[in-house]
C-alpha positions as protocol buffer text, in pm:
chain_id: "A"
residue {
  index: 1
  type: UNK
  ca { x: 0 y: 0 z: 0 }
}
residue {
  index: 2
  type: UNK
  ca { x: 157 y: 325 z: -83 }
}
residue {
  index: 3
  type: UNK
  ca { x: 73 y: 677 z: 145 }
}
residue {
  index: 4
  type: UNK
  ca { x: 155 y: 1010 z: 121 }
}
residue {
  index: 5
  type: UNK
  ca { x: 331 y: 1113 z: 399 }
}
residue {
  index: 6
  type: UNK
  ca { x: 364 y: 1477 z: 486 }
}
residue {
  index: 7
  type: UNK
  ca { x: 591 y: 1670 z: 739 }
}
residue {
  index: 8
  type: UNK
  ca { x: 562 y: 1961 z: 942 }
}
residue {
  index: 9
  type: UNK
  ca { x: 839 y: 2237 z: 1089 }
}
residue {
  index: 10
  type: UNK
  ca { x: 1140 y: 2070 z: 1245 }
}
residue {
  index: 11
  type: UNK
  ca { x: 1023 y: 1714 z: 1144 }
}
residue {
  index: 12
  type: UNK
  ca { x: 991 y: 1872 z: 792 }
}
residue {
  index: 13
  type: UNK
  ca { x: 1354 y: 2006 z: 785 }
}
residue {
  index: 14
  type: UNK
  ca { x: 1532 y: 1726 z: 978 }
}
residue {
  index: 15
  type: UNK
  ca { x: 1440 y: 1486 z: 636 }
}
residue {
  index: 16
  type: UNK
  ca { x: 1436 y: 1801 z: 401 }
}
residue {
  index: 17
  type: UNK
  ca { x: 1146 y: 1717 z: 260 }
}
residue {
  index: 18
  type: UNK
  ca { x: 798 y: 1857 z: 297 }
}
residue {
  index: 19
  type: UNK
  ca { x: 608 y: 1521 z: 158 }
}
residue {
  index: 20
  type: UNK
  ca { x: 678 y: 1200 z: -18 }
}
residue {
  index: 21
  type: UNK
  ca { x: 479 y: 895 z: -140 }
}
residue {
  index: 22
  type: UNK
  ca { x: 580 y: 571 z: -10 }
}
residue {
  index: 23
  type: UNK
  ca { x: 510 y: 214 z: 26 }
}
residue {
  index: 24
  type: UNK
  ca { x: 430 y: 88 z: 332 }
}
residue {
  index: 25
  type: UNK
  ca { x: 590 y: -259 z: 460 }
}
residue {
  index: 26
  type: UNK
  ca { x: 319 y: -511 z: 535 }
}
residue {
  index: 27
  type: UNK
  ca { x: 410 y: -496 z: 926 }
}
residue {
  index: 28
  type: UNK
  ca { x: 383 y: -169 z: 904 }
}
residue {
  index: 29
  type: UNK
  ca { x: 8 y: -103 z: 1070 }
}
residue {
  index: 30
  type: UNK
  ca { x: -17 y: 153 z: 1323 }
}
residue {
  index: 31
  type: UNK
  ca { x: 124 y: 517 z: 1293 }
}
residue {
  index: 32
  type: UNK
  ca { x: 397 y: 397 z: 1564 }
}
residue {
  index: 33
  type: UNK
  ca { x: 533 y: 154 z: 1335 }
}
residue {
  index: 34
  type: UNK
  ca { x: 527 y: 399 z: 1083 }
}
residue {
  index: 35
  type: UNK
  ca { x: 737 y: 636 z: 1237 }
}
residue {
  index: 36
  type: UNK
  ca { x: 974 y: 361 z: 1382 }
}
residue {
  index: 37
  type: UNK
  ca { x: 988 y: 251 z: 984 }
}
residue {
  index: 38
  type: UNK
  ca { x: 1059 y: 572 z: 852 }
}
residue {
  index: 39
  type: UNK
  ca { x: 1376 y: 590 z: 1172 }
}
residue {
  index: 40
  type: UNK
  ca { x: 1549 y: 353 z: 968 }
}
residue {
  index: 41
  type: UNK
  ca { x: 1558 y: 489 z: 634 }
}
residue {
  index: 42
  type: UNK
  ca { x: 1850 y: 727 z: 693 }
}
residue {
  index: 43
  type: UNK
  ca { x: 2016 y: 955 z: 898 }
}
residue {
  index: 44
  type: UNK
  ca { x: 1746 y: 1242 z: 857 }
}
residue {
  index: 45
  type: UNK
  ca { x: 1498 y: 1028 z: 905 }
}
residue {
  index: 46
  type: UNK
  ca { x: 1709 y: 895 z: 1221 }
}
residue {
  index: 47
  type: UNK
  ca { x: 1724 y: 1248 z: 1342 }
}
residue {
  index: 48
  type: UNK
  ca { x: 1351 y: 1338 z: 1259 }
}
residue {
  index: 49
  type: UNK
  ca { x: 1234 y: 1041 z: 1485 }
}
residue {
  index: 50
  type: UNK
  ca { x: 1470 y: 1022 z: 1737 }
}
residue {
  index: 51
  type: UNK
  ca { x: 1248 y: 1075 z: 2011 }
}
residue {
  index: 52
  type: UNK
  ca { x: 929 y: 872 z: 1862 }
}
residue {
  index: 53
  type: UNK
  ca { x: 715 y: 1005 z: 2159 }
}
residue {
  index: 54
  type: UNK
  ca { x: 673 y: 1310 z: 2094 }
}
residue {
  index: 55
  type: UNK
  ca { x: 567 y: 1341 z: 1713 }
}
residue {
  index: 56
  type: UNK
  ca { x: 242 y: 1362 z: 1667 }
}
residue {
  index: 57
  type: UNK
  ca { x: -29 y: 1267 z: 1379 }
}
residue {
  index: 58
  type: UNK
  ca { x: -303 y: 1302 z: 1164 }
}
residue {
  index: 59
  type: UNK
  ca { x: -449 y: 1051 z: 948 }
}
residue {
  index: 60
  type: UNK
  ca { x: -659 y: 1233 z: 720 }
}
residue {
  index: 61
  type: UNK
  ca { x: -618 y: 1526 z: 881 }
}
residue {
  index: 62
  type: UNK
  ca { x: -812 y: 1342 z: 1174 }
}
residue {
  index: 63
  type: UNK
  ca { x: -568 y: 1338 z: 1485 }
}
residue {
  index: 64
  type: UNK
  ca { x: -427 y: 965 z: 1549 }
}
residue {
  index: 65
  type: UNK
  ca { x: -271 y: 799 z: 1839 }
}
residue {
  index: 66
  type: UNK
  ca { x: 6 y: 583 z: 1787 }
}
residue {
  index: 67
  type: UNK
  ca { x: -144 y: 341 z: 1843 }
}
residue {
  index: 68
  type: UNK
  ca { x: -434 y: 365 z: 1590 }
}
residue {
  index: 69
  type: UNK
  ca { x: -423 y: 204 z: 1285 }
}
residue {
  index: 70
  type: UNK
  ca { x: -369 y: 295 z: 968 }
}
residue {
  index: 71
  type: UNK
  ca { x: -585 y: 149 z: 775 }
}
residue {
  index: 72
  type: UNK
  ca { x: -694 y: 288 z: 476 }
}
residue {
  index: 73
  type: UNK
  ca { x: -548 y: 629 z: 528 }
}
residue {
  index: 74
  type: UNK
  ca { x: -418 y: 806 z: 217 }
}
residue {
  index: 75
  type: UNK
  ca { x: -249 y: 1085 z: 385 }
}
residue {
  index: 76
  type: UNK
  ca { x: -43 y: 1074 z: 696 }
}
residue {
  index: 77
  type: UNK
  ca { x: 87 y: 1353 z: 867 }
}
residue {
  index: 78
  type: UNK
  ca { x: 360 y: 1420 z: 1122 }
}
residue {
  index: 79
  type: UNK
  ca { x: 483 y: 1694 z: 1300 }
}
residue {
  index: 80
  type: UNK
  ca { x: 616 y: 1829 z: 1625 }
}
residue {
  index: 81
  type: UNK
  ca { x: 396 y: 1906 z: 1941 }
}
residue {
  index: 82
  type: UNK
  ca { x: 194 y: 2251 z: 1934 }
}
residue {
  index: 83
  type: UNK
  ca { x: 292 y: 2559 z: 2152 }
}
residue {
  index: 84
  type: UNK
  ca { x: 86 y: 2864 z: 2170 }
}
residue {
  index: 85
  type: UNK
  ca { x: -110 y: 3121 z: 2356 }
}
């Protein structure tokens, strides 16, 4: 199954990218394993995801535990906790 993954601020420019489409492995089923995946496809990616934890998610721009599956998501996003006032 490929996804289109997009990143936000310093997730975005730890990999450099803003987006990408990729395929997911088949063990690959909840947005943890996604982000422990996408740890080990370089040192960006390394860097981006170093502290799993705190990224957060949206799966079709629906917010998503890590523990929540997939599923038939076509859009996956990940970014940094939110600070404000």
């Amino acid at each position: 199954m490929s996804v289109r993954i997009v990143y936000f601020a310093w997730v975005r420019e730890r990999i450099g990218k803003g987006s990408e489409e990729i395929a997911l492995p088949a063990d690959v089923k909840t947005v943890g394993d996604l982000i422990a995946h996408l740890a080990t496809l370089g040192e960006e990616y390394e860097a981006a995801f170093q502290v799993p934890g705190v990224i957060r998610a949206a799966l079709d721009e629906e917010h998503a535990d890590h523990d929540e599956a997939i599923g038939a998501a076509r859009e996956i996003a990940l970014f940094p906790p939110m600070t404000g006032g």
